[in-house]
C-alpha positions as CSV (number, residue, x, y, z in Angstrom):
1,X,0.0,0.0,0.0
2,X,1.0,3.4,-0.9
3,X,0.9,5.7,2.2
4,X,1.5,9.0,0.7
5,X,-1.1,8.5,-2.1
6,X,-3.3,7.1,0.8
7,X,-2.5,10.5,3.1
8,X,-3.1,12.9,-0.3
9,X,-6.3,11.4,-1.4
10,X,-7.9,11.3,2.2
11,X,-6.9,15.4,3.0
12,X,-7.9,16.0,-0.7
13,X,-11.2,14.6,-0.4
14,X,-11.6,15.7,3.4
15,X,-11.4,19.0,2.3
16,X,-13.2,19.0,-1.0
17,X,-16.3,17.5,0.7
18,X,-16.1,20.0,3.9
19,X,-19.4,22.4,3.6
20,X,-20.7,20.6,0.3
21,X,-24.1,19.8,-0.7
22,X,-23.5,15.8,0.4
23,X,-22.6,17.1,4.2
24,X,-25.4,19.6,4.1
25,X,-28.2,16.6,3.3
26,X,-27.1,14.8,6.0
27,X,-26.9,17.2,8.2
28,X,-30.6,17.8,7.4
29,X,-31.4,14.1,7.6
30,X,-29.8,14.4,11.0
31,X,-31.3,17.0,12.4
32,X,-34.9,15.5,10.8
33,X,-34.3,11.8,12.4
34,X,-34.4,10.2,15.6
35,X,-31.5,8.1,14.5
36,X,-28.5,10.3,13.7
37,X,-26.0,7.0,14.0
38,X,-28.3,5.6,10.9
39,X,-27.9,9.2,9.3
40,X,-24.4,8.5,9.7
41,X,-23.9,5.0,8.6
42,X,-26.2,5.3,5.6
43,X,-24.2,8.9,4.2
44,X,-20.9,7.1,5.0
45,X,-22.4,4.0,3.1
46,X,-22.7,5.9,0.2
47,X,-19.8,8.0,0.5
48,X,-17.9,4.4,0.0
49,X,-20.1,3.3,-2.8
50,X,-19.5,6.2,-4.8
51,X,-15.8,6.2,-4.7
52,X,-16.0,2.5,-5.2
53,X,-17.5,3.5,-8.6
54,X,-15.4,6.4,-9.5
55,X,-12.1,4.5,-8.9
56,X,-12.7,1.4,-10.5
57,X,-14.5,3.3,-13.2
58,X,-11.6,5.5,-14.2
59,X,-9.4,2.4,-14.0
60,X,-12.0,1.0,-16.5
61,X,-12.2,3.8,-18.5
62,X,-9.1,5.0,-18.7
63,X,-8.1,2.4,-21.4
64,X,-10.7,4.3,-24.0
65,X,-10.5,8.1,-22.6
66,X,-8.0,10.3,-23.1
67,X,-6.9,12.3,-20.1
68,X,-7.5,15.9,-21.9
69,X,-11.6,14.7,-22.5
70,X,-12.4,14.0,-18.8
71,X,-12.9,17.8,-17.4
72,X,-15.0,17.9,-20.5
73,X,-16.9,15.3,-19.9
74,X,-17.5,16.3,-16.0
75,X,-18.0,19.9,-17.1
76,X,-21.0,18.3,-19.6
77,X,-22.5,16.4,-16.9
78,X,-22.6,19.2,-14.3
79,X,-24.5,21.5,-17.2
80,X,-26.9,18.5,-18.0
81,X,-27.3,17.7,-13.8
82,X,-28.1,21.3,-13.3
83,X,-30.6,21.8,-15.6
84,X,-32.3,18.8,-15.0
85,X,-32.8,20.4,-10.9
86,X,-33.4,23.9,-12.2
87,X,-36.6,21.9,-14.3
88,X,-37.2,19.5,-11.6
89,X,-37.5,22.0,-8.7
90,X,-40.2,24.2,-10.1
């Protein structure tokens, strides 16, 4: 195991995920529920599944994709994911 790429990528994701919307919904579920350990388990659940997918995805994909396309790509998907809850939410 690789320490220092294990020490990067947990400060990198710590901070990137301080304050955003993930933290925000389950600090609403929290305050919402009786069960704030459930809250917890389920949010951390799915933290873990989600990087599950992302990493083995990109190893995946990263035979077909070129390096230069993937901000592209991500940059599409925000724009498509934004409009589709700007039309959801009225």
């Amino acid at each position: 195991m690789d320490f220092k790429v294990l020490v990067s990528t947990f400060g990198l994701i710590f901070l990137a995920e301080l304050g955003d919307k993930t933290q925000i919904a389950a600090l609403t579920f929290s305050m919402e529920s009786k069960s704030p350990f459930s809250v917890f388990l389920g949010s951390a659940f799915a933290l873990v599944c989600t990087s599950f997918i992302a990493v083995y995805g990109a190893s995946y994909f990263s035979k077909w994709i070129p390096m230069e396309w993937v901000p592209r790509i991500a940059g599409v998907l925000f724009i498509i994911l934004g409009i589709f809850y700007l039309v959801k939410s009225k």
